[in-house]
PyMOL Python script that loads the backbone (N, CA, C, O; Angstrom):
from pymol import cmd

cmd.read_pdbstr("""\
ATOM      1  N   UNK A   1      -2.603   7.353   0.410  1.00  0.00           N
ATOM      2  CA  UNK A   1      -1.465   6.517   0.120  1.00  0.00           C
ATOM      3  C   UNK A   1      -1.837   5.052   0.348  1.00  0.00           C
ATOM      4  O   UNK A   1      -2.425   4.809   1.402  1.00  0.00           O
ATOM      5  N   UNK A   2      -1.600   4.120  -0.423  1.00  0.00           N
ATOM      6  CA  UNK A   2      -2.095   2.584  -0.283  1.00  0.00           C
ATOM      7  C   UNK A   2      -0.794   2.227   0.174  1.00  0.00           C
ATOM      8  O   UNK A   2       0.276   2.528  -0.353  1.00  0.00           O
ATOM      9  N   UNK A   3      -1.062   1.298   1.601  1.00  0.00           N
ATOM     10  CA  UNK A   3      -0.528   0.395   2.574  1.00  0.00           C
ATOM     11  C   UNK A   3      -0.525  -0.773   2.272  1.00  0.00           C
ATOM     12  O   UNK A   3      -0.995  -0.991   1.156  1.00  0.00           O
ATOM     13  N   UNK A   4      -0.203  -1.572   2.787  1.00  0.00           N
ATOM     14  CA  UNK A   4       0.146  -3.089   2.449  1.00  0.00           C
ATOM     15  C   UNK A   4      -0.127  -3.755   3.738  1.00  0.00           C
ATOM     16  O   UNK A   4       0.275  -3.091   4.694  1.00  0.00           O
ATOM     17  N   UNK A   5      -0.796  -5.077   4.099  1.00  0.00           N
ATOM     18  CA  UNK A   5      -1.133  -5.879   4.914  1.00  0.00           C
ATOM     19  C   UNK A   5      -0.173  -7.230   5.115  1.00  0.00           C
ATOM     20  O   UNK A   5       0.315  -7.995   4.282  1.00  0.00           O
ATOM     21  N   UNK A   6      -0.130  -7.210   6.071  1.00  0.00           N
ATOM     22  CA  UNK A   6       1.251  -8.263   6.611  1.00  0.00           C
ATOM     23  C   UNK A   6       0.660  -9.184   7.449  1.00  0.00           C
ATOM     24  O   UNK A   6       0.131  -8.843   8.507  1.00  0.00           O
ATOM     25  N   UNK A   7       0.727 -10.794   6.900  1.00  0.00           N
ATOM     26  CA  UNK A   7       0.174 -12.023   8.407  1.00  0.00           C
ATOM     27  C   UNK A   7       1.644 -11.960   8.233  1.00  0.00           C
ATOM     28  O   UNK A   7       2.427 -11.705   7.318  1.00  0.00           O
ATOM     29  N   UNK A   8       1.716 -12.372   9.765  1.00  0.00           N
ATOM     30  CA  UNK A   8       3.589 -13.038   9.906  1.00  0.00           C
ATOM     31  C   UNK A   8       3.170 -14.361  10.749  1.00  0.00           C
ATOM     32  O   UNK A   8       2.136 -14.367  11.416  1.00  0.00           O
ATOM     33  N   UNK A   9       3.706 -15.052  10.704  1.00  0.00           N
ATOM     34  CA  UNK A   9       3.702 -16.244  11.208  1.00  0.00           C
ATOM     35  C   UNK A   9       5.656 -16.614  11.751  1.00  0.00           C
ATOM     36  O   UNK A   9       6.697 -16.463  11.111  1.00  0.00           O
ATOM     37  N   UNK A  10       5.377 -17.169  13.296  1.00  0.00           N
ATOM     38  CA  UNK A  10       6.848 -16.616  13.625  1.00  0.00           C
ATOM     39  C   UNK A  10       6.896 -17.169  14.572  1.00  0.00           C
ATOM     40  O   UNK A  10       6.142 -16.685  15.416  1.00  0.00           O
ATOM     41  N   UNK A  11       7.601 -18.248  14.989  1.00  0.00           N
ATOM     42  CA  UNK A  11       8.120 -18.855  16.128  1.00  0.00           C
ATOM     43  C   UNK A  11       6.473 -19.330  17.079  1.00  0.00           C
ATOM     44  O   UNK A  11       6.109 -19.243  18.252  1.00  0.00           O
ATOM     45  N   UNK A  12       5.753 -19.920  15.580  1.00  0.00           N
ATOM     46  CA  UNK A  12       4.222 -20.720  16.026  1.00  0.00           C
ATOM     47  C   UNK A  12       3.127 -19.746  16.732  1.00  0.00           C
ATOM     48  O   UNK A  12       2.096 -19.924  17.380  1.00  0.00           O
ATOM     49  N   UNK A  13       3.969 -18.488  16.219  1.00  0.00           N
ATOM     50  CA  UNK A  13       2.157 -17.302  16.801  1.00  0.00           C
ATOM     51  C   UNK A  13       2.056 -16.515  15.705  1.00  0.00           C
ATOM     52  O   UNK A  13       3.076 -16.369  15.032  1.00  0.00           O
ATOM     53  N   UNK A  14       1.099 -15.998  15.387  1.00  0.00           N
ATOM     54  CA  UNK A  14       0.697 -15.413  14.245  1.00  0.00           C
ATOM     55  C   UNK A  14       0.130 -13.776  14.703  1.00  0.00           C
ATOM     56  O   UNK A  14      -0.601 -13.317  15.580  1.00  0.00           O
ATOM     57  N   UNK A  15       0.952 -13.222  13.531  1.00  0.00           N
ATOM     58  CA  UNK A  15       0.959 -11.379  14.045  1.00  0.00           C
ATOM     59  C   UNK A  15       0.430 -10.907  13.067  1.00  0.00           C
ATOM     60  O   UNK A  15       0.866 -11.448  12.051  1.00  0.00           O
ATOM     61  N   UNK A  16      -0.721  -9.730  12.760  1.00  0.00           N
ATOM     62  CA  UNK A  16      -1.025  -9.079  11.604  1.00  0.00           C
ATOM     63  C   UNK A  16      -0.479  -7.466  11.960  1.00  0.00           C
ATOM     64  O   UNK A  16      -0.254  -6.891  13.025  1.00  0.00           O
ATOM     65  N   UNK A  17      -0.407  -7.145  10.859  1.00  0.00           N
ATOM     66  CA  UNK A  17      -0.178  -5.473  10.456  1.00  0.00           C
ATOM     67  C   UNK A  17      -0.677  -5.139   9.452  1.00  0.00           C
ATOM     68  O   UNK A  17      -0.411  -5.584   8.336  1.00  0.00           O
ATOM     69  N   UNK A  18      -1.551  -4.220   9.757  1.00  0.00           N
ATOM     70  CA  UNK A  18      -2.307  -3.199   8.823  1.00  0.00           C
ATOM     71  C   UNK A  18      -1.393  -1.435   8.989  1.00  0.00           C
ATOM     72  O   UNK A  18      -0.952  -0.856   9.982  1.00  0.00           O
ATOM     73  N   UNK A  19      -1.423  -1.055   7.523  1.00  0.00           N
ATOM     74  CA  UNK A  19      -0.816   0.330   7.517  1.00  0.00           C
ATOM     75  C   UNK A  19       0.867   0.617   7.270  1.00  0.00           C
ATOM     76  O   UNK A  19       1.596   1.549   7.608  1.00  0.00           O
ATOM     77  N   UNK A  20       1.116  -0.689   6.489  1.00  0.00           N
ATOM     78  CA  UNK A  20       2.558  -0.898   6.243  1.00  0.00           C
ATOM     79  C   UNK A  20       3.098  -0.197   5.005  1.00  0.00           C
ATOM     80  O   UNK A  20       2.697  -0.120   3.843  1.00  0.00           O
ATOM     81  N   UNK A  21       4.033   0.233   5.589  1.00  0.00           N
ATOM     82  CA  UNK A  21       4.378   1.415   4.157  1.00  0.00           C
ATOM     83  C   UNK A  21       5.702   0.514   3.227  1.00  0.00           C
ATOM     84  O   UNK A  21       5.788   0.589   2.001  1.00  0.00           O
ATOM     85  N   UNK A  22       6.556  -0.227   4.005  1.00  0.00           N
ATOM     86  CA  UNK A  22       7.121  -0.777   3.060  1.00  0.00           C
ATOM     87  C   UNK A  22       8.070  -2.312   4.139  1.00  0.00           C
ATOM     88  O   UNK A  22       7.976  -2.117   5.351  1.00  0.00           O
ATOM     89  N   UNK A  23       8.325  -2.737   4.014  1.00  0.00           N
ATOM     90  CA  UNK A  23       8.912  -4.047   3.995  1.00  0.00           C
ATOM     91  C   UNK A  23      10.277  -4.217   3.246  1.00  0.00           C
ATOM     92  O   UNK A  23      10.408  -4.078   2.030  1.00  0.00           O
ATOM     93  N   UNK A  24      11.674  -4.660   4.476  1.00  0.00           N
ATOM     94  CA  UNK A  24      13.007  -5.060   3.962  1.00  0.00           C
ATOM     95  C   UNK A  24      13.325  -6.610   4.760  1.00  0.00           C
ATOM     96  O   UNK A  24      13.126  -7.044   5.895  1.00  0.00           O
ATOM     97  N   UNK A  25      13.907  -7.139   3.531  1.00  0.00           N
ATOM     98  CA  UNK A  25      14.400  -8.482   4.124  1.00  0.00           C
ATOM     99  C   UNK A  25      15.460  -8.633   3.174  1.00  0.00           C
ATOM    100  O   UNK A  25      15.775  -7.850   2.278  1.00  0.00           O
ATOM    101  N   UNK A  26      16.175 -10.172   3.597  1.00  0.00           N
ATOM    102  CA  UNK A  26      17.232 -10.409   3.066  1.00  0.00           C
ATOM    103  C   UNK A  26      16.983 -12.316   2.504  1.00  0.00           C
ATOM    104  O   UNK A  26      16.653 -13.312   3.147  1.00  0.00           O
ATOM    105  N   UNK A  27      17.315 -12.118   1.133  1.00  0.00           N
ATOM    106  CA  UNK A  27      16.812 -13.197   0.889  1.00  0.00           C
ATOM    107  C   UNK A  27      18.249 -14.592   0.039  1.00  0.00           C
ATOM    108  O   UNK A  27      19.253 -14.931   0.665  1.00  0.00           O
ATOM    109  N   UNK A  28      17.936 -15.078  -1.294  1.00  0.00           N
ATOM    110  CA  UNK A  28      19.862 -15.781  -1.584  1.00  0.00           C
ATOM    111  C   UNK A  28      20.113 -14.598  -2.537  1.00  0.00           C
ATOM    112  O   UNK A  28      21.263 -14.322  -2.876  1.00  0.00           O
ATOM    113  N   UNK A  29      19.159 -13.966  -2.929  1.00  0.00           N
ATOM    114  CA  UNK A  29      20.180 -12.962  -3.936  1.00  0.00           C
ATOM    115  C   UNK A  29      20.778 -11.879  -3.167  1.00  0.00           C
ATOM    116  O   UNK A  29      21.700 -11.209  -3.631  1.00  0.00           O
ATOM    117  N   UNK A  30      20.156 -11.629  -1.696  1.00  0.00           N
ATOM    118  CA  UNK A  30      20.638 -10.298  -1.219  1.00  0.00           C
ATOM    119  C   UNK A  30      19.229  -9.603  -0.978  1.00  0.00           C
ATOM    120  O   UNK A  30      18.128 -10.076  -1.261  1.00  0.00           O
ATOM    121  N   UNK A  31      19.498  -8.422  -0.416  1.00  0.00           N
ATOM    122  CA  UNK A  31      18.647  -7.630   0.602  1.00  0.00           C
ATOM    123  C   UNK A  31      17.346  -7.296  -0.858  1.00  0.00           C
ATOM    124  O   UNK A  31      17.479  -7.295  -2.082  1.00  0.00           O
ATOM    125  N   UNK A  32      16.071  -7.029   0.117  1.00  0.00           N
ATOM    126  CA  UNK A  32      15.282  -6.256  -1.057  1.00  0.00           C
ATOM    127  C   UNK A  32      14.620  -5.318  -0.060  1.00  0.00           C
ATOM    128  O   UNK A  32      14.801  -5.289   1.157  1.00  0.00           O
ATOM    129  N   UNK A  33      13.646  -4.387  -0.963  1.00  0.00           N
ATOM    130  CA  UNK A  33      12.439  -3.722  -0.472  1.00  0.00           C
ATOM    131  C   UNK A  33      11.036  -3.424  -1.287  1.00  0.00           C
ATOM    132  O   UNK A  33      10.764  -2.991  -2.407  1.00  0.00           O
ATOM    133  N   UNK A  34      10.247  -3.905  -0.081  1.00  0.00           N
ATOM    134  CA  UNK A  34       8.819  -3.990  -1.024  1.00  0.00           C
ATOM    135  C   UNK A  34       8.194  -2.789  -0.684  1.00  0.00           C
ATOM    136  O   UNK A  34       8.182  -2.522   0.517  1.00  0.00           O
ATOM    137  N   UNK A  35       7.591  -1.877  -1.577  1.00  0.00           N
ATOM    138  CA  UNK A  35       6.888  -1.016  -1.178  1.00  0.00           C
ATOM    139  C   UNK A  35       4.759  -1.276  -2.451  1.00  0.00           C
ATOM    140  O   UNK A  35       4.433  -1.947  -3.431  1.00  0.00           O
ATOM    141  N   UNK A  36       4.230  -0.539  -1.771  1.00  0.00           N
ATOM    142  CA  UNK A  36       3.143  -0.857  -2.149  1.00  0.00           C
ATOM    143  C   UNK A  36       2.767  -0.921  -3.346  1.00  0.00           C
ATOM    144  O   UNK A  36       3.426  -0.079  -3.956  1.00  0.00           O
ATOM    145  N   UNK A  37       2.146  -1.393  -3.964  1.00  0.00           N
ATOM    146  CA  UNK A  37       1.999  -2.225  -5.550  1.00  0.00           C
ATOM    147  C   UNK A  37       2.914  -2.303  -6.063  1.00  0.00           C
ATOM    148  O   UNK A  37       3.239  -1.637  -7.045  1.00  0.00           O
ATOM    149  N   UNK A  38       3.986  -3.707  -5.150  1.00  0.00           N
ATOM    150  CA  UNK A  38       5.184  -3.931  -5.937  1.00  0.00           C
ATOM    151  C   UNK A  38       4.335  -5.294  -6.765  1.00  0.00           C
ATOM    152  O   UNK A  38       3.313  -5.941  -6.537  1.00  0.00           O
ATOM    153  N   UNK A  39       5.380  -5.290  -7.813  1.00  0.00           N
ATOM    154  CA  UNK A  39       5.129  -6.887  -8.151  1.00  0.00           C
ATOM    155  C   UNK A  39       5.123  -7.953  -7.149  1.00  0.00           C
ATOM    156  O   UNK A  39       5.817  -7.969  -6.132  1.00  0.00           O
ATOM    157  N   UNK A  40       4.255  -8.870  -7.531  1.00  0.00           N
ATOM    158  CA  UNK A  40       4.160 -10.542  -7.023  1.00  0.00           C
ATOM    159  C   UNK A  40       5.483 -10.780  -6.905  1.00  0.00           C
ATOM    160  O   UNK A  40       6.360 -10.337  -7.646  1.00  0.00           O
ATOM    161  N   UNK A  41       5.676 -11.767  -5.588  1.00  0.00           N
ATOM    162  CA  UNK A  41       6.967 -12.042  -5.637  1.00  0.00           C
ATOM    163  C   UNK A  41       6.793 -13.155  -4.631  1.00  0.00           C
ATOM    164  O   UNK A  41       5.951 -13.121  -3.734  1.00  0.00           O
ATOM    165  N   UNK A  42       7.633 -14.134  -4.834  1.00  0.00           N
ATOM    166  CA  UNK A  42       7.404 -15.036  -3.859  1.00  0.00           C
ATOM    167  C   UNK A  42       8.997 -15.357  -3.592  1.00  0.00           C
ATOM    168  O   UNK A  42       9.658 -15.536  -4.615  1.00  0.00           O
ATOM    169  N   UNK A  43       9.654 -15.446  -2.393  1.00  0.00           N
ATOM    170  CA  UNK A  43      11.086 -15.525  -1.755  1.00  0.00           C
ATOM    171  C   UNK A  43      11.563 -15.926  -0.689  1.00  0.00           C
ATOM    172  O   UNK A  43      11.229 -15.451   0.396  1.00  0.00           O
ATOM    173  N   UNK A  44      12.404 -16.848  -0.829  1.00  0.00           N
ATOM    174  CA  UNK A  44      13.025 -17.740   0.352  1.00  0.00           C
ATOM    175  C   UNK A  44      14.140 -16.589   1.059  1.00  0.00           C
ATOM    176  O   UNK A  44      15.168 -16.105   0.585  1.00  0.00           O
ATOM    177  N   UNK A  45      13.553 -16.407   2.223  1.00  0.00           N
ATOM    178  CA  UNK A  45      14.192 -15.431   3.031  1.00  0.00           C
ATOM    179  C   UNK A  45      15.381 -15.990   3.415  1.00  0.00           C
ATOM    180  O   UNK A  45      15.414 -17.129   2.950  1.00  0.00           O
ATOM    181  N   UNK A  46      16.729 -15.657   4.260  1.00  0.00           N
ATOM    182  CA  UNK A  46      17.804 -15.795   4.592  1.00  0.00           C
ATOM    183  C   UNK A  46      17.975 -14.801   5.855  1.00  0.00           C
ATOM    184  O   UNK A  46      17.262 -13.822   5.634  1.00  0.00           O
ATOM    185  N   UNK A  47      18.545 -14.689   6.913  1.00  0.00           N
ATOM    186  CA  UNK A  47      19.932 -14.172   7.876  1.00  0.00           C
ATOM    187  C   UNK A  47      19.880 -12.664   7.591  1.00  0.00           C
ATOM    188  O   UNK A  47      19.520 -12.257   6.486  1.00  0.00           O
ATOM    189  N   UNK A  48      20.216 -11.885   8.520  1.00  0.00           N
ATOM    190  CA  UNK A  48      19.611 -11.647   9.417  1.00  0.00           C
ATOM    191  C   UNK A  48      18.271 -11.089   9.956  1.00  0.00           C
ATOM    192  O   UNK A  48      17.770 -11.404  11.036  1.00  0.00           O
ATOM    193  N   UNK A  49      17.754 -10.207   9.048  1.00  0.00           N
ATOM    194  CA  UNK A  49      15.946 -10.106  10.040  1.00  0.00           C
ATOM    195  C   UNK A  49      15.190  -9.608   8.568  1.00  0.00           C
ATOM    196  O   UNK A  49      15.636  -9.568   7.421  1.00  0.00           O
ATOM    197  N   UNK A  50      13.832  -9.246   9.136  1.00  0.00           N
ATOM    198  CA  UNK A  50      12.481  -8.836   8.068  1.00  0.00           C
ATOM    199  C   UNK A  50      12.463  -7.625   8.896  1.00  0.00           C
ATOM    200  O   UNK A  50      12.839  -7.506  10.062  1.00  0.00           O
ATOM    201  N   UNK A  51      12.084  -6.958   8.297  1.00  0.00           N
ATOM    202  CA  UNK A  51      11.837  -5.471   9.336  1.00  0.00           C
ATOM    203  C   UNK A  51      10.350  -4.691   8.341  1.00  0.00           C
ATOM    204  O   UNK A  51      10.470  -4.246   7.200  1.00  0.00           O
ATOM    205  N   UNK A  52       9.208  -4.705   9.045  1.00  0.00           N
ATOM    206  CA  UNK A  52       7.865  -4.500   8.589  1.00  0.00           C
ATOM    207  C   UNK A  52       8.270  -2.964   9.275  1.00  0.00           C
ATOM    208  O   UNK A  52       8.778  -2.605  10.338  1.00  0.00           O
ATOM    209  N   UNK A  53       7.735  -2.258   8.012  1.00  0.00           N
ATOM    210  CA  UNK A  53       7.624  -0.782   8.955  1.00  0.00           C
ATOM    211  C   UNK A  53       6.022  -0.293   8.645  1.00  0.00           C
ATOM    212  O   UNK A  53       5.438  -0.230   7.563  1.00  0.00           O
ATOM    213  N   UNK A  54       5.546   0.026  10.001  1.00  0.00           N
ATOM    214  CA  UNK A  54       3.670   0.743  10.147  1.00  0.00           C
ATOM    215  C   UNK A  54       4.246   2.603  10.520  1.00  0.00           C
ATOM    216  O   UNK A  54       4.891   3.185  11.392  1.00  0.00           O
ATOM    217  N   UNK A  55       3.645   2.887   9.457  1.00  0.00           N
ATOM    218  CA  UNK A  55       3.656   4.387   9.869  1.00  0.00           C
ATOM    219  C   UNK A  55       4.868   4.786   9.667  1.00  0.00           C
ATOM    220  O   UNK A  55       4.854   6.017   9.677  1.00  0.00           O
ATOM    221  N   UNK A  56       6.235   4.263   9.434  1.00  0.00           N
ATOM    222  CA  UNK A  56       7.451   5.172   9.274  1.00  0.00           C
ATOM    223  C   UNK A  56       8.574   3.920  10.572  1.00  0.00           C
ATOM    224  O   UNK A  56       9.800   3.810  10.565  1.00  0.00           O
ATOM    225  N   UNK A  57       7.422   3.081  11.649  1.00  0.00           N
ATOM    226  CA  UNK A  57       8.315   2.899  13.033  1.00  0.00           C
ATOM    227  C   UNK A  57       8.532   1.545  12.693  1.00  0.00           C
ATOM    228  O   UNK A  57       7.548   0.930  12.284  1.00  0.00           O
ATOM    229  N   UNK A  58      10.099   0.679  12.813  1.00  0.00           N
ATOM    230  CA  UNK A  58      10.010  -0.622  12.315  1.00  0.00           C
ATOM    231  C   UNK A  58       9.661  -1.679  13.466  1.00  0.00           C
ATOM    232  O   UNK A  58       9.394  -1.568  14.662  1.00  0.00           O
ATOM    233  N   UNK A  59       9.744  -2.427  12.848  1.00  0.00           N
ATOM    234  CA  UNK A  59       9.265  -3.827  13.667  1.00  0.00           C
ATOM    235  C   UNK A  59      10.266  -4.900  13.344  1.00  0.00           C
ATOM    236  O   UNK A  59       9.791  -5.513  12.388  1.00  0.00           O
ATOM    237  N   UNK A  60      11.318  -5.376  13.649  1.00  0.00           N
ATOM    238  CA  UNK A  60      12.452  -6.066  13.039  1.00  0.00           C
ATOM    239  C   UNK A  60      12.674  -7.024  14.001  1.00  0.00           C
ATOM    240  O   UNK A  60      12.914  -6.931  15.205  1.00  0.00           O
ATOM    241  N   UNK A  61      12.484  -8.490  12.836  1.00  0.00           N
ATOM    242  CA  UNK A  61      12.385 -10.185  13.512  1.00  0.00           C
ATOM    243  C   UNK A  61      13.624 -10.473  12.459  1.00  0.00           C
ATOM    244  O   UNK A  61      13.915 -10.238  11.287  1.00  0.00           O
ATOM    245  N   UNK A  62      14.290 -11.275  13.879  1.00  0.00           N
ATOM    246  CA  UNK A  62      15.855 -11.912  13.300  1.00  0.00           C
ATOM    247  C   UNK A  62      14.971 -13.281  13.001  1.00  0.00           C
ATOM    248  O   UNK A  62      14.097 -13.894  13.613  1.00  0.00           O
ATOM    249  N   UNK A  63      15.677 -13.441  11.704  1.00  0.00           N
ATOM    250  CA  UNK A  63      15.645 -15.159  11.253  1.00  0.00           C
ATOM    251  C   UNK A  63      16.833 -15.721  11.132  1.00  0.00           C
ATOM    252  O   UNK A  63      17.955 -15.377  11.506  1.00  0.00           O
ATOM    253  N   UNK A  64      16.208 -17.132  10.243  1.00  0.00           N
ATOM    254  CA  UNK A  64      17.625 -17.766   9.591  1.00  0.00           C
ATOM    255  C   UNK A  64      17.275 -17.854   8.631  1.00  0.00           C
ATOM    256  O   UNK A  64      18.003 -17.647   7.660  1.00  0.00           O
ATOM    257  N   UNK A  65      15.886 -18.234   8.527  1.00  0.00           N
ATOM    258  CA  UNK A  65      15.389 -18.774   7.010  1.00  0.00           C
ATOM    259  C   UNK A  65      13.960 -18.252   7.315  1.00  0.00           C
ATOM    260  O   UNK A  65      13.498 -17.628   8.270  1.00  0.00           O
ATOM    261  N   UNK A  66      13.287 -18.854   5.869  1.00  0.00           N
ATOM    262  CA  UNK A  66      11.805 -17.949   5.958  1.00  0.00           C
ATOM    263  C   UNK A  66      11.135 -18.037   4.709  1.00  0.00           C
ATOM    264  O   UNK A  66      11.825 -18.126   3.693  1.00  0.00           O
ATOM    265  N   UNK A  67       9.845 -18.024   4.623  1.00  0.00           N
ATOM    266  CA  UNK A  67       9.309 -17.225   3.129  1.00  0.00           C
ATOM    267  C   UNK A  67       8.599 -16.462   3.008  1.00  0.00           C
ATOM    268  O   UNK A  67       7.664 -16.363   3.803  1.00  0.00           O
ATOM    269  N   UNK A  68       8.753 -15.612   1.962  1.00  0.00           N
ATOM    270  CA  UNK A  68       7.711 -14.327   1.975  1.00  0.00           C
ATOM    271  C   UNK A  68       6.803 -14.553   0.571  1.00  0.00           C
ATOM    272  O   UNK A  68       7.395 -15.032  -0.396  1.00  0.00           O
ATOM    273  N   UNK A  69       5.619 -14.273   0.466  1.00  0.00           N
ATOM    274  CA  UNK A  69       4.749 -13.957  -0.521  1.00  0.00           C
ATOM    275  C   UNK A  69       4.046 -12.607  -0.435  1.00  0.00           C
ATOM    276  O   UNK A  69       3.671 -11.977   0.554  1.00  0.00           O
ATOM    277  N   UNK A  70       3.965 -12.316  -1.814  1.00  0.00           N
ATOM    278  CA  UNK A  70       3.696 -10.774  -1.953  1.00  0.00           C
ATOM    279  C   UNK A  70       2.686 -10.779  -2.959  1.00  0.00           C
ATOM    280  O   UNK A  70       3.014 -11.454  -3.935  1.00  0.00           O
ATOM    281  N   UNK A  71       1.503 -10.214  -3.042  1.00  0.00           N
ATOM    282  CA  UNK A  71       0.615 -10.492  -3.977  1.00  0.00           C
ATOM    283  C   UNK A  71      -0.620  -9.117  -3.593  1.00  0.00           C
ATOM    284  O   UNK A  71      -1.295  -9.039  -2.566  1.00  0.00           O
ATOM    285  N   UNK A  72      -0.620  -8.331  -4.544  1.00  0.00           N
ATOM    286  CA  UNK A  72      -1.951  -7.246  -4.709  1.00  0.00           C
ATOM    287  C   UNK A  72      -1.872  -6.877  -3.150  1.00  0.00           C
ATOM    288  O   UNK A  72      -2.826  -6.960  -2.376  1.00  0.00           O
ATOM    289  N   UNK A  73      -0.596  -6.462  -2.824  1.00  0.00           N
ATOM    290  CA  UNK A  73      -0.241  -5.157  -1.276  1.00  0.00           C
ATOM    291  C   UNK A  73      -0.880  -6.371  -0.075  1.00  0.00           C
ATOM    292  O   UNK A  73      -1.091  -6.046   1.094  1.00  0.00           O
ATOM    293  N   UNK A  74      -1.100  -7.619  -0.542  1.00  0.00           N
ATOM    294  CA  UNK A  74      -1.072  -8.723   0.862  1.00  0.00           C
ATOM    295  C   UNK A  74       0.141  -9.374   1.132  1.00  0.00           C
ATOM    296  O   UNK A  74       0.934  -9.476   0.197  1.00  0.00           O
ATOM    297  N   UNK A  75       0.473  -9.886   2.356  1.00  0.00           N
ATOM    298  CA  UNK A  75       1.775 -10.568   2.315  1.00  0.00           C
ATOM    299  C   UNK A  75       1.504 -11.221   3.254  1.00  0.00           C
ATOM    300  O   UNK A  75       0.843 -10.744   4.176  1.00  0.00           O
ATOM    301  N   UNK A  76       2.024 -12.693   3.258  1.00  0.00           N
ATOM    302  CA  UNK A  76       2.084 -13.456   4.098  1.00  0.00           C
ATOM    303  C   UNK A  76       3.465 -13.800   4.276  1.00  0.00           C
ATOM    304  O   UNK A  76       3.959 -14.278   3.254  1.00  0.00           O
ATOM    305  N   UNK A  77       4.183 -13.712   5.180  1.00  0.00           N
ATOM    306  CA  UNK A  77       5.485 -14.338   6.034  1.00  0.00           C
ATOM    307  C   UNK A  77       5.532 -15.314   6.879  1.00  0.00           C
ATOM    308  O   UNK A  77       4.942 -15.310   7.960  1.00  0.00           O
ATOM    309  N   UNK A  78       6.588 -16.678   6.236  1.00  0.00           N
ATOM    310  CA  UNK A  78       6.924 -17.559   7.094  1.00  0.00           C
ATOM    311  C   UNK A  78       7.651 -17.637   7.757  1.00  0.00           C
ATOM    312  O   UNK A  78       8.507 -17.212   6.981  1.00  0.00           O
ATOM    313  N   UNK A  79       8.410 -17.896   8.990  1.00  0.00           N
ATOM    314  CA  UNK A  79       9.532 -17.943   9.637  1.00  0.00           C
ATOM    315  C   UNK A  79       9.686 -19.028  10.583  1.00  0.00           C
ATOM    316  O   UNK A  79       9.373 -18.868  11.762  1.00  0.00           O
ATOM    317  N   UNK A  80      10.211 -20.270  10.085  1.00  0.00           N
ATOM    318  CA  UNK A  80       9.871 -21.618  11.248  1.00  0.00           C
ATOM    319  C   UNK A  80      10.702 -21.265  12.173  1.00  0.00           C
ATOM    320  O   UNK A  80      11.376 -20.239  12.079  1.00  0.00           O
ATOM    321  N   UNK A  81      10.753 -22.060  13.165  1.00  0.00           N
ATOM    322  CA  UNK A  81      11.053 -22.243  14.763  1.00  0.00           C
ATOM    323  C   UNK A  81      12.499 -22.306  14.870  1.00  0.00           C
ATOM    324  O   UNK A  81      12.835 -23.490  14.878  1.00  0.00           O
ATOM    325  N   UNK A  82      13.606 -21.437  14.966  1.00  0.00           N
ATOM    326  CA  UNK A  82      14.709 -22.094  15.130  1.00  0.00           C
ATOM    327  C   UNK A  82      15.343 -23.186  16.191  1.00  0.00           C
ATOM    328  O   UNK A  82      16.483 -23.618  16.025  1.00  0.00           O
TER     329      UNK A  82
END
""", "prot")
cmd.dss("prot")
cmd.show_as("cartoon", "prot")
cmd.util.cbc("prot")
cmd.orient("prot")
């Protein structure tokens, strides 16, 4: 099964995840979910969290704002300093 790789960048420390099965956030159109070889996507996150899940178990960071890029199962996440 192909996984997806996650940098997060988050309140000025930087977190990786390897073995990510899919990715939910909430962005201005409303909630999404990325799962592996989704399309490119690049998105200004919004309120309330990103939730990276490894293996099935989530990992869920409250924001306010944010951006996500999605490109060939890499992703990089921004989330400045509230």
């Amino acid at each position: 099964m192909k996984r997806i790789k996650v940098r997060l960048i988050y309140k000025n420390t930087q977190k990786g995840f390897n073995n990510v099965t899919k990715i939910t956030a909430y962005s201005t159109k409303g909630q999404f979910t990325i799962l592996p070889d989704h399309a490119t996507l690049l998105a200004a996150l919004t309120s309330p969290s990103v939730t990276i899940y490894t293996n099935d178990k989530p990992h869920t960071f409250k924001i306010t704002e944010g951006f996500l890029h999605f490109d060939k199962n890499n992703t990089l996440i921004v989330i400045p300093v509230d």
